[in-house]
PDB file of N, CA, C, O and CB in Angstrom:
ATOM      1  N   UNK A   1      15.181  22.798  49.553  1.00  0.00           N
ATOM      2  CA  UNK A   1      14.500  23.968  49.032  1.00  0.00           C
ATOM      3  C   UNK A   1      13.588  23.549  47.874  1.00  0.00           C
ATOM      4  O   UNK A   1      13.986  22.991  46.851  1.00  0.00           O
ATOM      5  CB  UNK A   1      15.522  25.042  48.574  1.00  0.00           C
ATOM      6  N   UNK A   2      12.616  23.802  48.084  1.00  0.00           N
ATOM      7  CA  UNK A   2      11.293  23.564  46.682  1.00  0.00           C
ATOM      8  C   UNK A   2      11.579  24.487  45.532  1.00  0.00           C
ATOM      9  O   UNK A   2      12.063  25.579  45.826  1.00  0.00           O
ATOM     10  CB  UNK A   2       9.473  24.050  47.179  1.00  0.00           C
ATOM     11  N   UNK A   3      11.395  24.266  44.503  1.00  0.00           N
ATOM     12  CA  UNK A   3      11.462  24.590  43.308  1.00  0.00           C
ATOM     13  C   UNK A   3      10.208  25.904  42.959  1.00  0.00           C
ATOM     14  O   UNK A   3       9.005  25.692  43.112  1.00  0.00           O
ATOM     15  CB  UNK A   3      11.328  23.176  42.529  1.00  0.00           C
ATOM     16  N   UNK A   4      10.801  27.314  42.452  1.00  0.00           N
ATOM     17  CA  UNK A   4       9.473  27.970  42.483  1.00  0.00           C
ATOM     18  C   UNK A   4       8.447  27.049  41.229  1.00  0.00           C
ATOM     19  O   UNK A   4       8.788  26.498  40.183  1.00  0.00           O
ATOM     20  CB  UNK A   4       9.737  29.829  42.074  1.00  0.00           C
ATOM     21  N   UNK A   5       6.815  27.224  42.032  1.00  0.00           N
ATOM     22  CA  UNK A   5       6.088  26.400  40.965  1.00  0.00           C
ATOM     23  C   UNK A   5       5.832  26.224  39.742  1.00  0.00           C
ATOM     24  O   UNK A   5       5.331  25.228  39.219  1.00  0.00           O
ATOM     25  CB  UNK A   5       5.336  26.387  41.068  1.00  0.00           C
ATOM     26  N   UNK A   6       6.378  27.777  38.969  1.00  0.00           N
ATOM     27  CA  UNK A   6       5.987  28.039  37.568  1.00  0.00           C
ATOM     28  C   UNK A   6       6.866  27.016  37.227  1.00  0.00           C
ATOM     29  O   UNK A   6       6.561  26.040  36.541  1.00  0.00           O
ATOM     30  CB  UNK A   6       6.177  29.535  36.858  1.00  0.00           C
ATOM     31  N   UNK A   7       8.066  27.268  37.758  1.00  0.00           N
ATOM     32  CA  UNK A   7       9.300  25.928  37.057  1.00  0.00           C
ATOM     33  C   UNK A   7       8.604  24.879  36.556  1.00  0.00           C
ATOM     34  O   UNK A   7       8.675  24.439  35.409  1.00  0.00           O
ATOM     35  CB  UNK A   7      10.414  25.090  38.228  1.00  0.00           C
ATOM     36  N   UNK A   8       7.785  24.410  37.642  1.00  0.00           N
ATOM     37  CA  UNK A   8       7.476  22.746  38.123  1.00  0.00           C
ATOM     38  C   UNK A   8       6.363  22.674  36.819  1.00  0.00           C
ATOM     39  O   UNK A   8       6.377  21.808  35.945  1.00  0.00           O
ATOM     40  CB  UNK A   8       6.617  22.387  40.167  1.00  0.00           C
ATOM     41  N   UNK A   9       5.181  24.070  36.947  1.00  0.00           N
ATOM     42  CA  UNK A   9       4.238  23.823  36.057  1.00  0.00           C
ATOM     43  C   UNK A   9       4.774  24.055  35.133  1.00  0.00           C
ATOM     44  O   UNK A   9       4.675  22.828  35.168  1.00  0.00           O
ATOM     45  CB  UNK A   9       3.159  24.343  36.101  1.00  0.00           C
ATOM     46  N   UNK A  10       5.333  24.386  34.178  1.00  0.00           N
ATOM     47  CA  UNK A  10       5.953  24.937  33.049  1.00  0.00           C
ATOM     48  C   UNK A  10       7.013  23.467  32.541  1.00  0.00           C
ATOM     49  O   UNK A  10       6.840  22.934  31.445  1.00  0.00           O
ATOM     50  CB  UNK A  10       6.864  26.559  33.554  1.00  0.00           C
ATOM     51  N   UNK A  11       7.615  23.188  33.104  1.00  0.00           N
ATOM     52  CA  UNK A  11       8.115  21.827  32.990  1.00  0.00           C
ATOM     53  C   UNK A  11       7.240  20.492  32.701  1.00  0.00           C
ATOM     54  O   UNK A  11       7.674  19.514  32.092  1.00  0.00           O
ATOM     55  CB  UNK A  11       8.730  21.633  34.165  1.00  0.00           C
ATOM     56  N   UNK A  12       5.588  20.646  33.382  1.00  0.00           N
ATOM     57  CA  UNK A  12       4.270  19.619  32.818  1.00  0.00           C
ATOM     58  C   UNK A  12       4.103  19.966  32.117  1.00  0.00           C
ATOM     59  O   UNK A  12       3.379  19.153  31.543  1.00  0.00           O
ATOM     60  CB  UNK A  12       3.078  19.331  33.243  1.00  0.00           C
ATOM     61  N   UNK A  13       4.271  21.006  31.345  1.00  0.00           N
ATOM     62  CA  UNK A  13       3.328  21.277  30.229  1.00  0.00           C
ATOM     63  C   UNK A  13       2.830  23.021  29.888  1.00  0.00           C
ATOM     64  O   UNK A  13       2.746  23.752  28.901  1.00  0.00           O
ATOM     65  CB  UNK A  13       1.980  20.351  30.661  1.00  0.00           C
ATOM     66  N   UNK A  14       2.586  23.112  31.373  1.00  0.00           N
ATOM     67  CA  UNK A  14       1.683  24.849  31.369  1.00  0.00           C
ATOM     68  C   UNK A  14       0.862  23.911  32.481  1.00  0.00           C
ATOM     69  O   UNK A  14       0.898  22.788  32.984  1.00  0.00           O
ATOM     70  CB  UNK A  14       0.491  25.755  29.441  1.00  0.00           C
ATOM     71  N   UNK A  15      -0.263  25.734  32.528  1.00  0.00           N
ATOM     72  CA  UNK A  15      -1.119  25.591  33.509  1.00  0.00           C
ATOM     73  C   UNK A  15      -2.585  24.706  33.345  1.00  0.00           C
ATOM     74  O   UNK A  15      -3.433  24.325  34.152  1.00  0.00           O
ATOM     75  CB  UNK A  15      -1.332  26.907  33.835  1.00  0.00           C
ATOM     76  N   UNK A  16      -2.340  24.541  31.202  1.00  0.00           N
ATOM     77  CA  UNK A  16      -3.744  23.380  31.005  1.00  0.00           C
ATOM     78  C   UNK A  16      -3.437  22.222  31.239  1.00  0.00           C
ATOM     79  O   UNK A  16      -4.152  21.368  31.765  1.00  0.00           O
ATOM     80  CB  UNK A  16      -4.417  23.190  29.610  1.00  0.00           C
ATOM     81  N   UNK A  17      -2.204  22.098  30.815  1.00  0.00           N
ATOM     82  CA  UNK A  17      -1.735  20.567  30.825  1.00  0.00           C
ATOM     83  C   UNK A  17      -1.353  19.998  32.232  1.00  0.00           C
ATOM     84  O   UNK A  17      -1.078  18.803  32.344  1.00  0.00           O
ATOM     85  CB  UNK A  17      -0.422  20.386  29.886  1.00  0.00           C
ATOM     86  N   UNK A  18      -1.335  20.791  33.239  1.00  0.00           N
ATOM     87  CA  UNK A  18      -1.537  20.433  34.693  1.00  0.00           C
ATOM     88  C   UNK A  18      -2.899  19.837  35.402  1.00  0.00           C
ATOM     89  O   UNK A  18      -3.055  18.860  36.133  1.00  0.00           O
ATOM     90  CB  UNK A  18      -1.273  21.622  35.350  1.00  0.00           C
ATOM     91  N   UNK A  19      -3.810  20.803  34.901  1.00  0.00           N
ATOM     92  CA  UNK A  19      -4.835  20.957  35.193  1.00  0.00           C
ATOM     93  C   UNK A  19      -5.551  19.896  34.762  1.00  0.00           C
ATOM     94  O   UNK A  19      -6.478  19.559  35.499  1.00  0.00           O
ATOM     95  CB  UNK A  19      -5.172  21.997  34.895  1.00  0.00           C
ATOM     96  N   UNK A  20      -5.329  19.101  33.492  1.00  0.00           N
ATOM     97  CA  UNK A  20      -5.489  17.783  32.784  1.00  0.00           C
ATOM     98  C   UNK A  20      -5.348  17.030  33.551  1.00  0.00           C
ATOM     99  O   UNK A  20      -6.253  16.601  34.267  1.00  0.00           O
ATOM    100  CB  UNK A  20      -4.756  17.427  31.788  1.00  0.00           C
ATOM    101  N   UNK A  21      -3.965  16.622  33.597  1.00  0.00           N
ATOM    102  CA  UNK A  21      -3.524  15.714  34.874  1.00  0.00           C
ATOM    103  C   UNK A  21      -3.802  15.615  36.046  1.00  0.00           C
ATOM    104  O   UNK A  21      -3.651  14.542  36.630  1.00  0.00           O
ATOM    105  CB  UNK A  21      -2.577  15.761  35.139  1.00  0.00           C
ATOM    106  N   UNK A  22      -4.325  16.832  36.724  1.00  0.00           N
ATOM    107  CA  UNK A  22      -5.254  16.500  38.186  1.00  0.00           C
ATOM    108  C   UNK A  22      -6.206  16.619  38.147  1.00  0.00           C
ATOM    109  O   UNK A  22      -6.875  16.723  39.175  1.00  0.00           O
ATOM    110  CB  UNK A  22      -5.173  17.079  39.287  1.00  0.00           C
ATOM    111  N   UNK A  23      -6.746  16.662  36.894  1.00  0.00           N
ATOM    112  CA  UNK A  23      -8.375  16.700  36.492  1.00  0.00           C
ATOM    113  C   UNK A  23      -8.947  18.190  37.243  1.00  0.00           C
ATOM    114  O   UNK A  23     -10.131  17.937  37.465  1.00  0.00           O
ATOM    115  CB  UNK A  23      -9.355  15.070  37.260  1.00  0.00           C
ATOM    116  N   UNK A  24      -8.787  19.018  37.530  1.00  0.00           N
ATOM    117  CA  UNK A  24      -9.253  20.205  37.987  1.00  0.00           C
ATOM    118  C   UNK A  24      -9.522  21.394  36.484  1.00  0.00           C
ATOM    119  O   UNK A  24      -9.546  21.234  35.264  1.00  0.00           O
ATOM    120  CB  UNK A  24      -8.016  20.716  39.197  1.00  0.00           C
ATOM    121  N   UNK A  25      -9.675  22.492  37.356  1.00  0.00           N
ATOM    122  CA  UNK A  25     -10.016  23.368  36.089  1.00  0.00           C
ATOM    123  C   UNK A  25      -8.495  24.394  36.332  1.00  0.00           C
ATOM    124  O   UNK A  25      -7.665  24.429  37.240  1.00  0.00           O
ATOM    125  CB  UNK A  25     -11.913  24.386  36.219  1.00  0.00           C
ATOM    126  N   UNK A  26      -8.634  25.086  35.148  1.00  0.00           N
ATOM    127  CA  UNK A  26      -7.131  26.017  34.905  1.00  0.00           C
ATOM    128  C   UNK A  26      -6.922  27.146  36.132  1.00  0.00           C
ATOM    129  O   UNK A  26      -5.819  27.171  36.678  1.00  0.00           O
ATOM    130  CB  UNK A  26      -7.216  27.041  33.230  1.00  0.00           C
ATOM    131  N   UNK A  27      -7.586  27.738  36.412  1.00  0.00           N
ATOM    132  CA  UNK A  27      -7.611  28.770  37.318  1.00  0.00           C
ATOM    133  C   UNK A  27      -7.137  28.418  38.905  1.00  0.00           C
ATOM    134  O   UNK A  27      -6.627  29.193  39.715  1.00  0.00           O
ATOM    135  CB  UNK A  27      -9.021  29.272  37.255  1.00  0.00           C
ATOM    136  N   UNK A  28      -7.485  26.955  39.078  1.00  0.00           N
ATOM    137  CA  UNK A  28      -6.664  26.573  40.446  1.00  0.00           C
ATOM    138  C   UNK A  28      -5.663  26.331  39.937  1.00  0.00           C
ATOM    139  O   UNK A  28      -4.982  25.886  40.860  1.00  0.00           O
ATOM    140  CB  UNK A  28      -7.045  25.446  41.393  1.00  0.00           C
ATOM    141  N   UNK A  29      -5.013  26.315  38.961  1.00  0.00           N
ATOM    142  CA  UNK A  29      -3.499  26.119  39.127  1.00  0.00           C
ATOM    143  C   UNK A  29      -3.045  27.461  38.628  1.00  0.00           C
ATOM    144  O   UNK A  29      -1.832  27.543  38.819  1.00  0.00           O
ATOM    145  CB  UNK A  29      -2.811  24.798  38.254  1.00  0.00           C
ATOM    146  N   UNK A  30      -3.384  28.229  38.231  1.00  0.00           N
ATOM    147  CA  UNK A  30      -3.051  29.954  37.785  1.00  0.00           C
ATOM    148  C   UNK A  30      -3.012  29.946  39.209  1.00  0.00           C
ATOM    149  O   UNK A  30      -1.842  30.065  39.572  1.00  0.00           O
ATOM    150  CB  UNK A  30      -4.312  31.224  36.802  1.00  0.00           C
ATOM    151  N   UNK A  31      -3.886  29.846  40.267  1.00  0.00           N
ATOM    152  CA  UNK A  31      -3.446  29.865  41.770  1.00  0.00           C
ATOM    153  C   UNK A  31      -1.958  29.724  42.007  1.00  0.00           C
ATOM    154  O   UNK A  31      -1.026  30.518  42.129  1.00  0.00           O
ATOM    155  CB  UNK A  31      -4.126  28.711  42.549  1.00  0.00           C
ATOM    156  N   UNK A  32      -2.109  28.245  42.028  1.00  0.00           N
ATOM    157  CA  UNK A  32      -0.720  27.911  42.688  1.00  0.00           C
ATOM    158  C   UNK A  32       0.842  28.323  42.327  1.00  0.00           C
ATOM    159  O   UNK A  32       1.889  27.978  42.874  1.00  0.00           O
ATOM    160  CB  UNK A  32      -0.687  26.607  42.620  1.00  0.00           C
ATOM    161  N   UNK A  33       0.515  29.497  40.806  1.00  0.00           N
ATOM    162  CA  UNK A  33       1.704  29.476  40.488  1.00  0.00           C
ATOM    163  C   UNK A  33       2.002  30.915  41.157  1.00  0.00           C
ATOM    164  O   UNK A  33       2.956  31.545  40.702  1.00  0.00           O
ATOM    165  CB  UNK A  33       1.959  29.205  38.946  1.00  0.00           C
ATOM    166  N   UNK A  34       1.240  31.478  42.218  1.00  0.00           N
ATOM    167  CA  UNK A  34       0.852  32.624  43.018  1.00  0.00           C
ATOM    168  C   UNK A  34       1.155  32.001  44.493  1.00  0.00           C
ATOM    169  O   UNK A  34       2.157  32.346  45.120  1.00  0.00           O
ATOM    170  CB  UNK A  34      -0.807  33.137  42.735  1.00  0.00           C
ATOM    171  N   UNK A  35       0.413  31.255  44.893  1.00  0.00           N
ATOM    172  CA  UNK A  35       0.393  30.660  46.202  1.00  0.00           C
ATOM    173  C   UNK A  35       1.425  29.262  46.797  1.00  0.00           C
ATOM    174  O   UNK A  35       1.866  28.870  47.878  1.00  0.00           O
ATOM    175  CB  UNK A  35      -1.037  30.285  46.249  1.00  0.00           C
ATOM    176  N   UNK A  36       1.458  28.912  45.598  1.00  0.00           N
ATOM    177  CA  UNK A  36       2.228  27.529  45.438  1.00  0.00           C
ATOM    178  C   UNK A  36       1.290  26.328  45.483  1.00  0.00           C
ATOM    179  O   UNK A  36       0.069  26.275  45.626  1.00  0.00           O
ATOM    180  CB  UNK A  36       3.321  27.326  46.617  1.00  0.00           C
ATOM    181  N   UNK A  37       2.161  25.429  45.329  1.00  0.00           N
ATOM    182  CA  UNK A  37       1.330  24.011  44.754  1.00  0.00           C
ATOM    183  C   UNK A  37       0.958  23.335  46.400  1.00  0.00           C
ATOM    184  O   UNK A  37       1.819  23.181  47.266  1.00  0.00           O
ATOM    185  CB  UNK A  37       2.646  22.649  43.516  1.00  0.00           C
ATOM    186  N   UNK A  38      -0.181  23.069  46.528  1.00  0.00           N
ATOM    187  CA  UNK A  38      -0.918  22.224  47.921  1.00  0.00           C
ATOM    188  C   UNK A  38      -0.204  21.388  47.751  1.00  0.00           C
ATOM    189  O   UNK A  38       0.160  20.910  46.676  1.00  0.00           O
ATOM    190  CB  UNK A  38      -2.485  21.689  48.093  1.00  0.00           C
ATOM    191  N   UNK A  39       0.225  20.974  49.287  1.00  0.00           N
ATOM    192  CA  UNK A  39       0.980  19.650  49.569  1.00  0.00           C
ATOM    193  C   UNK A  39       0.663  18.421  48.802  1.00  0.00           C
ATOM    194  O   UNK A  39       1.416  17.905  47.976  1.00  0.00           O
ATOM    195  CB  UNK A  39       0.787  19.276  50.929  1.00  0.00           C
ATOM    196  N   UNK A  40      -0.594  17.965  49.165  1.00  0.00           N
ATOM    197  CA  UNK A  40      -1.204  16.856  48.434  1.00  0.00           C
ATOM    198  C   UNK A  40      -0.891  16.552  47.186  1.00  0.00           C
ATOM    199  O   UNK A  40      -0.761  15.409  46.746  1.00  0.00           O
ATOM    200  CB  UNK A  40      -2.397  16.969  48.384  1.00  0.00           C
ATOM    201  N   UNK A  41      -0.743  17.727  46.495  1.00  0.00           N
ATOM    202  CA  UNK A  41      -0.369  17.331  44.878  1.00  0.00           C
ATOM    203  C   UNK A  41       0.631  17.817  44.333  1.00  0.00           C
ATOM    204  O   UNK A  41       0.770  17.901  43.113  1.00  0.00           O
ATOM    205  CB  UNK A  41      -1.280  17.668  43.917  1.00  0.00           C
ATOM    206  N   UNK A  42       1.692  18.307  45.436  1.00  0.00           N
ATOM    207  CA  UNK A  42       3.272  18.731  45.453  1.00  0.00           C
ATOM    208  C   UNK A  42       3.432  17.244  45.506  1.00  0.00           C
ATOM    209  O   UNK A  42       3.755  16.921  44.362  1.00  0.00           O
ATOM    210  CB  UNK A  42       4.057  19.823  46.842  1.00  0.00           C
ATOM    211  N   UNK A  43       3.364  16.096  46.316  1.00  0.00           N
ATOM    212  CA  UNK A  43       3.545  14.887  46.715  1.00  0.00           C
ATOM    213  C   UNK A  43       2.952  13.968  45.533  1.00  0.00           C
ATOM    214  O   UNK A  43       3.706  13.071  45.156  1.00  0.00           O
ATOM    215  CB  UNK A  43       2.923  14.711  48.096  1.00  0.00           C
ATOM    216  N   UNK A  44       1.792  14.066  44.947  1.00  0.00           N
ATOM    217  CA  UNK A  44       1.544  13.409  43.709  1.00  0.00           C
ATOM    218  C   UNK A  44       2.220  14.177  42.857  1.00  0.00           C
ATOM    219  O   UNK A  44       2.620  13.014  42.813  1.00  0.00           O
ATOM    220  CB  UNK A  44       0.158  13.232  43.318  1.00  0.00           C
ATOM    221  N   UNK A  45       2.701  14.811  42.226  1.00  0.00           N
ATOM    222  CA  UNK A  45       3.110  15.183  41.006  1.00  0.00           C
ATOM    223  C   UNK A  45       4.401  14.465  41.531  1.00  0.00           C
ATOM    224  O   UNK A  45       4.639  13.432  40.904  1.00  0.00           O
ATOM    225  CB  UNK A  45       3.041  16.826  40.479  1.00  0.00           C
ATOM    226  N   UNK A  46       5.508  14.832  42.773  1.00  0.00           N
ATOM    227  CA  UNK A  46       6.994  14.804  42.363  1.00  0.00           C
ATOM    228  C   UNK A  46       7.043  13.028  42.508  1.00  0.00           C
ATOM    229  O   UNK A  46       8.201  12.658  42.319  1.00  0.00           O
ATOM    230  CB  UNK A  46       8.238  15.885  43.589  1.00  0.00           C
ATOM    231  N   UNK A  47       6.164  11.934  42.771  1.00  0.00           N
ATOM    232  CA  UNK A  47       5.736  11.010  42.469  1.00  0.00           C
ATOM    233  C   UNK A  47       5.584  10.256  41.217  1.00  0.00           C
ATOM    234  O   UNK A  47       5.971   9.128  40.910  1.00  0.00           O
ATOM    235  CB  UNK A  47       5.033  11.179  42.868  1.00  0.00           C
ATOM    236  N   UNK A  48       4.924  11.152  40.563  1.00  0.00           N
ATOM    237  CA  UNK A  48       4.512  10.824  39.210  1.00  0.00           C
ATOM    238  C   UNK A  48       5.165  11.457  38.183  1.00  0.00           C
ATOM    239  O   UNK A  48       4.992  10.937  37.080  1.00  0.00           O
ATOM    240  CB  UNK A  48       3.229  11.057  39.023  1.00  0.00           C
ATOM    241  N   UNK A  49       5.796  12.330  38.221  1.00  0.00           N
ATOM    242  CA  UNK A  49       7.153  13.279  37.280  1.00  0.00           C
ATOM    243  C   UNK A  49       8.271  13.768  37.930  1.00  0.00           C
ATOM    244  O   UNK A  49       8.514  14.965  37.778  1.00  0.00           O
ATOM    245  CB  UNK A  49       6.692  14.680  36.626  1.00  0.00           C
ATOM    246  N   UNK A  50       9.203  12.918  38.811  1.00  0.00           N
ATOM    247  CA  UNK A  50      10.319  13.414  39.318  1.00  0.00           C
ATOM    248  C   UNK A  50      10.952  14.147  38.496  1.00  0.00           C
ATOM    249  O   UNK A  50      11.377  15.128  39.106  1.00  0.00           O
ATOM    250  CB  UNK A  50      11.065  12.578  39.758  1.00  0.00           C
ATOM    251  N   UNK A  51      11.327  14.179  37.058  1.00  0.00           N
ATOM    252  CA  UNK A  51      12.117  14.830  35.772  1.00  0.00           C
ATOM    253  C   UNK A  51      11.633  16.638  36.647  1.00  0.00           C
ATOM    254  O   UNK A  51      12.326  17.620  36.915  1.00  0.00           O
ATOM    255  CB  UNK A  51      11.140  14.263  33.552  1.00  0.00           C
ATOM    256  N   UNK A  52      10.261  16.355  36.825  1.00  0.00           N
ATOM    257  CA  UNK A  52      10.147  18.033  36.556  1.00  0.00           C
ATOM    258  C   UNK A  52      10.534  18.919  38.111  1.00  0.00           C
ATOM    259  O   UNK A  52      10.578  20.145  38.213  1.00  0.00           O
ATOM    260  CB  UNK A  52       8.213  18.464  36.000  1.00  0.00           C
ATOM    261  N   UNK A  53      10.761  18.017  39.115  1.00  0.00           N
ATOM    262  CA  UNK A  53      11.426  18.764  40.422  1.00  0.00           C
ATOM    263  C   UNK A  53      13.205  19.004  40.330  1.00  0.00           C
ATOM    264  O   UNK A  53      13.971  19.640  41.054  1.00  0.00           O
ATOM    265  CB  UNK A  53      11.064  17.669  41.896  1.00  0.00           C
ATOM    266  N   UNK A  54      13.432  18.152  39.055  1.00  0.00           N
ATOM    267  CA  UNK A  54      14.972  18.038  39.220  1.00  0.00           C
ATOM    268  C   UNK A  54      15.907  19.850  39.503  1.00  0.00           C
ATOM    269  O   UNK A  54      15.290  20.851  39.139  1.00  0.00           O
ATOM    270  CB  UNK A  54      15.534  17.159  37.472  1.00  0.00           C
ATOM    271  N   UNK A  55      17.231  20.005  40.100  1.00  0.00           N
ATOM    272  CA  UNK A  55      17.529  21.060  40.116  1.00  0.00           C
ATOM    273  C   UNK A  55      17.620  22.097  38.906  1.00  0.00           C
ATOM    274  O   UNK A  55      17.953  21.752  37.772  1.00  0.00           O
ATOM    275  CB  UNK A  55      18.402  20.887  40.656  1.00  0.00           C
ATOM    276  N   UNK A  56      17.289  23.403  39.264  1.00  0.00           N
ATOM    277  CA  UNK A  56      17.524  24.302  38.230  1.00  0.00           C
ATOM    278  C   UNK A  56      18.896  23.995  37.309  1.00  0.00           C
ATOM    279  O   UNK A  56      19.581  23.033  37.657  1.00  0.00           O
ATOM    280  CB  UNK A  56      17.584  25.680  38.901  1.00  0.00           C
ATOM    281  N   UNK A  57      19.251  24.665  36.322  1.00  0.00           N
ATOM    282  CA  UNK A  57      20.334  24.740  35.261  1.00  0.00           C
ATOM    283  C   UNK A  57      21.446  26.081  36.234  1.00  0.00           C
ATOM    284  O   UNK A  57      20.992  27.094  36.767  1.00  0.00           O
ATOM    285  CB  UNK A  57      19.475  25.359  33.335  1.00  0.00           C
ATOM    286  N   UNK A  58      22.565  25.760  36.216  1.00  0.00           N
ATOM    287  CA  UNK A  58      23.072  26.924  36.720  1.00  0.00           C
ATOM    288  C   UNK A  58      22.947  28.064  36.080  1.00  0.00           C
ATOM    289  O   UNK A  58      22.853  29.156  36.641  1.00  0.00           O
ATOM    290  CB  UNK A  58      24.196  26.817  36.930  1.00  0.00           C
ATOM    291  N   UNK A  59      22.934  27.802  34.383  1.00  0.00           N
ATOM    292  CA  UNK A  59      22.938  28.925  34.019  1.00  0.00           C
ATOM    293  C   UNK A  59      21.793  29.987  33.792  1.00  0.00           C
ATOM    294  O   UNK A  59      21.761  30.941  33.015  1.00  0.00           O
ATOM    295  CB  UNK A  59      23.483  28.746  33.184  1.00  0.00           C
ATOM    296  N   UNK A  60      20.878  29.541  34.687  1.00  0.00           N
ATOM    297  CA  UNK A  60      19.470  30.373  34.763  1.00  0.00           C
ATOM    298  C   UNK A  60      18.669  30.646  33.367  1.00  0.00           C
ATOM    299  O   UNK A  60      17.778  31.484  33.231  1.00  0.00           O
ATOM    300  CB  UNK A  60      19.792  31.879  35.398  1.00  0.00           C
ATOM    301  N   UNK A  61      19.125  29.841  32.440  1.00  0.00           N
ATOM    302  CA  UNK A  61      18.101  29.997  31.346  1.00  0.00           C
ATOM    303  C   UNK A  61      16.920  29.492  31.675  1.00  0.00           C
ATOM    304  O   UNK A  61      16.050  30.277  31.297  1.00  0.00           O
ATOM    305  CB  UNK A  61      18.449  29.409  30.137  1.00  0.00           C
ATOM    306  N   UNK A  62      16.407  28.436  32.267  1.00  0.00           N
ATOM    307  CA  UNK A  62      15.503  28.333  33.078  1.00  0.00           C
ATOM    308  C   UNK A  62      14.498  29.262  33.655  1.00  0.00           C
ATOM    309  O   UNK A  62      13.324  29.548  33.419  1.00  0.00           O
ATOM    310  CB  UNK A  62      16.006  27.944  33.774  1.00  0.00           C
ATOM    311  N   UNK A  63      15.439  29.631  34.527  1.00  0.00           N
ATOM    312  CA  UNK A  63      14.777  30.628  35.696  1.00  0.00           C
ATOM    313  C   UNK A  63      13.879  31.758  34.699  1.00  0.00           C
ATOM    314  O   UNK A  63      12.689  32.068  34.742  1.00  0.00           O
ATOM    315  CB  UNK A  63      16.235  31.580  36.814  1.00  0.00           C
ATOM    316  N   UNK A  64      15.202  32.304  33.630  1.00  0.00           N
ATOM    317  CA  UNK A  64      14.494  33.366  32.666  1.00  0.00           C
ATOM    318  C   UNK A  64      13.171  33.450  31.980  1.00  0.00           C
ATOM    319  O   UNK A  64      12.378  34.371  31.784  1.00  0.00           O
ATOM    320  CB  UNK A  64      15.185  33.463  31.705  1.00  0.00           C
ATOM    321  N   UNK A  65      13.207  31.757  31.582  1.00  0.00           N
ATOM    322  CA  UNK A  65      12.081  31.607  30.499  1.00  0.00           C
ATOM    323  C   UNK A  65      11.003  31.442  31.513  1.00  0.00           C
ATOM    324  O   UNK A  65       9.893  31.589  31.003  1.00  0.00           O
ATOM    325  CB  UNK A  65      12.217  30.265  29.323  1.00  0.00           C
ATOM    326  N   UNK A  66      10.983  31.218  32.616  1.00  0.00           N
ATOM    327  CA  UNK A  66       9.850  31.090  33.461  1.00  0.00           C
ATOM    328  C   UNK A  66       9.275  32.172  33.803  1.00  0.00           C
ATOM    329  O   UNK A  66       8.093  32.367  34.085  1.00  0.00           O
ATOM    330  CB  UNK A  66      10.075  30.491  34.515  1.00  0.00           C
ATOM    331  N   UNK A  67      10.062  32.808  33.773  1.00  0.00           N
ATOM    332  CA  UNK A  67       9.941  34.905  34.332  1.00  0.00           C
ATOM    333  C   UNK A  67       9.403  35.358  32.944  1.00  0.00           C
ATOM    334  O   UNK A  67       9.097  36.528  33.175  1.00  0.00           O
ATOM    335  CB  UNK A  67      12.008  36.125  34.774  1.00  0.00           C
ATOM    336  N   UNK A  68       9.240  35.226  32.221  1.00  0.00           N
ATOM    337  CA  UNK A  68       8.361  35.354  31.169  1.00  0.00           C
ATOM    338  C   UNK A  68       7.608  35.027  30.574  1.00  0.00           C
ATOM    339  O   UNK A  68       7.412  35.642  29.526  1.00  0.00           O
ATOM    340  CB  UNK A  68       8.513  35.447  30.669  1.00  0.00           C
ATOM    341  N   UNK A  69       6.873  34.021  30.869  1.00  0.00           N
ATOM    342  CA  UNK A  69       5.628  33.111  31.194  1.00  0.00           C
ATOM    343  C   UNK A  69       4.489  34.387  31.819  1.00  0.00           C
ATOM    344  O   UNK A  69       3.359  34.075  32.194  1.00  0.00           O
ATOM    345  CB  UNK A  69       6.109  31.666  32.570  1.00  0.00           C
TER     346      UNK A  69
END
């Protein structure tokens, strides 16, 4: 099961500090945290930052702070 993306982006940094790292602009990744992250760079990121696919916390503090983002 994939990780919802805000997790993943929110765990890089946010949606600038993503956007840094794949050199794109902010608004395609305000996308993906809607649509989800394109394969291509679902596969480079969990490559290049496994830390940030790791499993959720059971105790959903996680989950929370992302839901309020």
């Amino acid at each position: 099961m994939e990780l919802d993306p805000n997790i993943v982006i929110d765990r890089l940094g946010g949606t600038g500090a993503v956007a840094d790292i794949c050199d794109i602009k902010d608004p395609s990744v305000s996308g993906w945290r809607k649509h989800g992250i394109p394969k291509p760079w679902l596969r480079f990121l969990k490559v290049a930052f496994p830390d940030a696919f790791r499993p959720v916390e059971s105790s959903g503090n996680e989950i929370s702070e992302a839901a309020e983002k």
